[in-house]
C-alpha positions in Angstrom: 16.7 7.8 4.4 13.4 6.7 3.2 12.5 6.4 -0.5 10.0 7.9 -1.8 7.2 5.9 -4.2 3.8 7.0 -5.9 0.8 4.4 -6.1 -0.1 5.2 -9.6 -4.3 4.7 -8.6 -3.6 8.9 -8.7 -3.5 8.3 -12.6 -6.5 6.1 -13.3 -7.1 4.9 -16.4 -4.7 6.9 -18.4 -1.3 4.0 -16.1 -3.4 1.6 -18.6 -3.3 3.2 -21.9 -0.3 5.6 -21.6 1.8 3.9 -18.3 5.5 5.2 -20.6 3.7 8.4 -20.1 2.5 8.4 -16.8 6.0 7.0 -15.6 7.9 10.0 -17.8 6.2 12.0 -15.1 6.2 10.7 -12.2 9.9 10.2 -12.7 9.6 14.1 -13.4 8.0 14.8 -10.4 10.6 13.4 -8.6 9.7 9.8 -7.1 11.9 7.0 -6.6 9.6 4.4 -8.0 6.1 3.6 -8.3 3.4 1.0 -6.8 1.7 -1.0 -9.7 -2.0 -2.8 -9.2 -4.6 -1.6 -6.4 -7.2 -0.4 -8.9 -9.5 -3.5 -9.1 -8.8 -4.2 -12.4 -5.4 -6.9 -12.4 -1.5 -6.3 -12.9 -0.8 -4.7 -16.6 1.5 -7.8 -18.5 4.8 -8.1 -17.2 6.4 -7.4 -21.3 4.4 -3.9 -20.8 5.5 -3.2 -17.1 9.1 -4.4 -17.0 10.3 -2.0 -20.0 8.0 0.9 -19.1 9.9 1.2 -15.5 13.2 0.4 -16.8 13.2 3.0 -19.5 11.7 5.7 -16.6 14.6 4.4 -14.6 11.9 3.9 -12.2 12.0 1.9 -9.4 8.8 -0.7 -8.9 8.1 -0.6 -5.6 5.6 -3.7 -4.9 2.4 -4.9 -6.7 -0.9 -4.6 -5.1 -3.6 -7.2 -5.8 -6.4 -8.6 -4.3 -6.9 -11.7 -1.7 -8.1 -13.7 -5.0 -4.4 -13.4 -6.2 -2.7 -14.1 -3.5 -6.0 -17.3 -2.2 -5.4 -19.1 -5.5 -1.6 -21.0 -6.0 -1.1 -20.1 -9.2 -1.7 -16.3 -9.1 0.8 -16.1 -6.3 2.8 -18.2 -8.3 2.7 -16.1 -11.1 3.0 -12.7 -8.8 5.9 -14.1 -7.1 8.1 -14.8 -10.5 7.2 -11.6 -11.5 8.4 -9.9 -8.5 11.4 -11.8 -8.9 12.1 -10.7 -12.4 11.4 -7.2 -12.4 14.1 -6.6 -8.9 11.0 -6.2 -7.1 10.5 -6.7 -2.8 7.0 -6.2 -2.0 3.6 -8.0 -2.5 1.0 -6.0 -1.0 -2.6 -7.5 -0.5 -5.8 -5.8 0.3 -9.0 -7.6 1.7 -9.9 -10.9 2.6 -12.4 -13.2 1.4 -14.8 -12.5 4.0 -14.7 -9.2 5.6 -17.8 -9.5 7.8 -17.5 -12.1 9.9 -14.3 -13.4 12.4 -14.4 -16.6 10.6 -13.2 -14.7 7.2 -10.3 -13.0 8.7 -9.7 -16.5 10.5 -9.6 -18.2 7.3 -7.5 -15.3 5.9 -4.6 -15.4 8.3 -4.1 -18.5 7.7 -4.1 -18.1 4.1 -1.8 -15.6 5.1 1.1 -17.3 7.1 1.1 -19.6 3.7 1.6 -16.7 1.3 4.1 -14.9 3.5 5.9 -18.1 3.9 5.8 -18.6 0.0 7.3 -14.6 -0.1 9.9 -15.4 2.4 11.7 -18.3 1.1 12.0 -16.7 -3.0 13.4 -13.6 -1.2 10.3 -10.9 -0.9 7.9 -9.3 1.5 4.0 -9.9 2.3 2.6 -6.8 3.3 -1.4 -6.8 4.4 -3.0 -3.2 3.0 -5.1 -1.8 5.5 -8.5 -0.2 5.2 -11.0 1.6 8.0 -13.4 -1.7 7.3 -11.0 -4.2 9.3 -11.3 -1.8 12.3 -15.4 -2.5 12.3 -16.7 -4.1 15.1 -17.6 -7.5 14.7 -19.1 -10.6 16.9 -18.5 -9.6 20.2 -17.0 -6.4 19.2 -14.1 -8.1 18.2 -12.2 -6.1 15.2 -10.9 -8.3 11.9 -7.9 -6.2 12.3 -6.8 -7.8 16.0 -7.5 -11.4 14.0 -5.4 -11.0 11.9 -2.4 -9.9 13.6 -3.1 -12.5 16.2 -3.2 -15.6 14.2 -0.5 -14.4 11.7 3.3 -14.8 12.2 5.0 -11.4 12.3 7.9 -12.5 10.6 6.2 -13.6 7.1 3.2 -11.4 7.3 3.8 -7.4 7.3 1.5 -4.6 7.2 1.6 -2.2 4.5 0.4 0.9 6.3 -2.3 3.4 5.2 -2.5 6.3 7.5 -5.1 8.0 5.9 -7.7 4.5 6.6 -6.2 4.2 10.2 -7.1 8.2 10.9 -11.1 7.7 9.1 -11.3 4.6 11.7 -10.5 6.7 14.7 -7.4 5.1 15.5 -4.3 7.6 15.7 -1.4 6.7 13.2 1.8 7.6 15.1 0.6 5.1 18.0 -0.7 2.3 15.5 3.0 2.2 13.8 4.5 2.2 17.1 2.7 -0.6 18.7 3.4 -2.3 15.4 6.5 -1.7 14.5 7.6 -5.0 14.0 5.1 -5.1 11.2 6.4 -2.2 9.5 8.5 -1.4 7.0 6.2 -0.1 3.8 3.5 2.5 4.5 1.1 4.5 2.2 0.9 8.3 3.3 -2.5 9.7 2.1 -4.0 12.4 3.2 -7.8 13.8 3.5 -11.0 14.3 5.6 -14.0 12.5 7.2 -17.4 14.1 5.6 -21.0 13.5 5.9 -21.0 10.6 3.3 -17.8 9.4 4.0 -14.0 10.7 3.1 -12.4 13.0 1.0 -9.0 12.6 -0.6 -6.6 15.7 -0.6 -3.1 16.3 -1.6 -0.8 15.8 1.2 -0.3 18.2 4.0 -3.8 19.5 3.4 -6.0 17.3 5.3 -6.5 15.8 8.5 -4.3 13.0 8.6 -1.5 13.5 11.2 1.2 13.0 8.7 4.0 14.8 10.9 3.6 12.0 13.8 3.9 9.1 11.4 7.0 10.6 9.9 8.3 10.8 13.1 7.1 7.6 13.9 8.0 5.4 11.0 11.6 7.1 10.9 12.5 5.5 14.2 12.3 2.1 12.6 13.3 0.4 9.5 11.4 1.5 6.4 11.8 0.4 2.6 9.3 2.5 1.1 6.9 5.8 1.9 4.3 5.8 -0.6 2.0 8.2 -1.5 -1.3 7.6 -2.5 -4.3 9.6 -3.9 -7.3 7.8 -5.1 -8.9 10.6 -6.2 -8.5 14.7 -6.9 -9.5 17.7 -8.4 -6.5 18.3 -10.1 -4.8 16.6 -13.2 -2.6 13.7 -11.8 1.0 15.5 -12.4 -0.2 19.0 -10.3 -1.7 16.6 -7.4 1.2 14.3 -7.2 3.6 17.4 -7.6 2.1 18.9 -4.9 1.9 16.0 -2.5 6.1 15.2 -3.7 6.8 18.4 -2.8 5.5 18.3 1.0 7.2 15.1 1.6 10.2 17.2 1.0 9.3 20.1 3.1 8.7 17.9 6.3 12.3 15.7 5.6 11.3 12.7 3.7 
């Protein structure tokens, strides 16, 4: 069975100023642990993370940072020890350097196949975080997306799978994870809606997002982690995460 995580972005500023209290209730809520990073704004200091977790008796899941962290030797460095320290598996990037043009996801897989390597040999997993923007068209109509898992090695470079950006690029979760399967193994369940100007984010089981087929898909492989992620909502942070905890549940998870 599948644990069950929260990416605290669903908290905003208050994981920065309060994370003991944001922790005391996600850990209410029910989660297993908790995703730290992925709000633009750097990693919170190891002496305020480490004991925040432990005293929630909160698993942390991964840290998500940017392609500057893991591009420069001794941010990964640094991210890597810190992984190590607090029990942690995952290092989850989002982005390359360059996202409109072949030649930046060129020069990103092979930044890449280093950091996974680097990951692999102290113990942990590199995950790439996917967005709608790497399914863009580019020179020829080639995507970034096919770049990079052509030119990166499947065993050191993962995906961490968002199935809420895979859905607002038009491509159909369950059959994604499938075709990648040997990718898998940490995926991001978010749910919400295309619009006029864009997306909207909603609690889980309320949008558009064919959650039920990647459930069934991502069970039939191996799977650390099923996150769920909200960037944004209309409710305060403990309602919208209960509510999203509580359809995990309902549909097995």
């Amino acid at each position: 069975m599948s644990k069950l995580g929260l990416q605290l972005l669903a908290y905003g500023q208050r994981q920065r100023e309060d994370l003991p209290g944001v922790l005391a209730e996600v850990k209410e809520v029910g989660f297993d642990g908790a995703e730290a990073g992925g709000d633009g704004h750097g990693l919170l200091p190891a002496e305020v993370l480490l004991p925040a977790f432990r005293d929630a008796g909160l698993a942390l899941t991964g840290v998500h940072v940017g392609y500057a962290d893991c591009a420069d030797e001794a941010r990964l460095t640094d991210h890597i020890a810190f992984l190590r320290q607090a029990g942690s598996r995952f290092l989850i990037c989002s982005g390359v350097g360059d996202s409109g043009s072949l030649a930046g996801y060129e020069a990103a897989a092979e930044t890449f196949n280093t950091v996974g390597q680097r990951c692999l040999d102290a113990g942990l997993t590199f995950c790439y975080h996917n967005h709608a923007w790497e399914f863009q068209p580019l020179e020829g109509g080639r995507q970034g997306i096919q770049t990079l898992l052509e030119r990166t090695c499947p065993t050191v470079v993962k995906l961490a799978i968002d199935v809420f950006w895979l859905h607002i690029s038009g491509v159909n979760p369950a059959e994604f994870l499938a075709r990648y399967a040997d990718r898998a193994g940490y995926y991001h369940f978010k749910d919400g809606a295309k619009t006029p100007d864009g997306q909207s984010f909603i609690e889980l089981g309320q949008g558009e997002v064919d959650l039920i087929g990647a459930r069934d898909e991502a069970l039939r492989h191996l799977l650390d982690w099923i996150i769920c992620e909200q960037d944004h909502s209309e409710l305060e942070p403990k309602a919208s995460i209960g509510q999203s905890f509580e359809y995990l549940k309902q549909i097995g998870l």
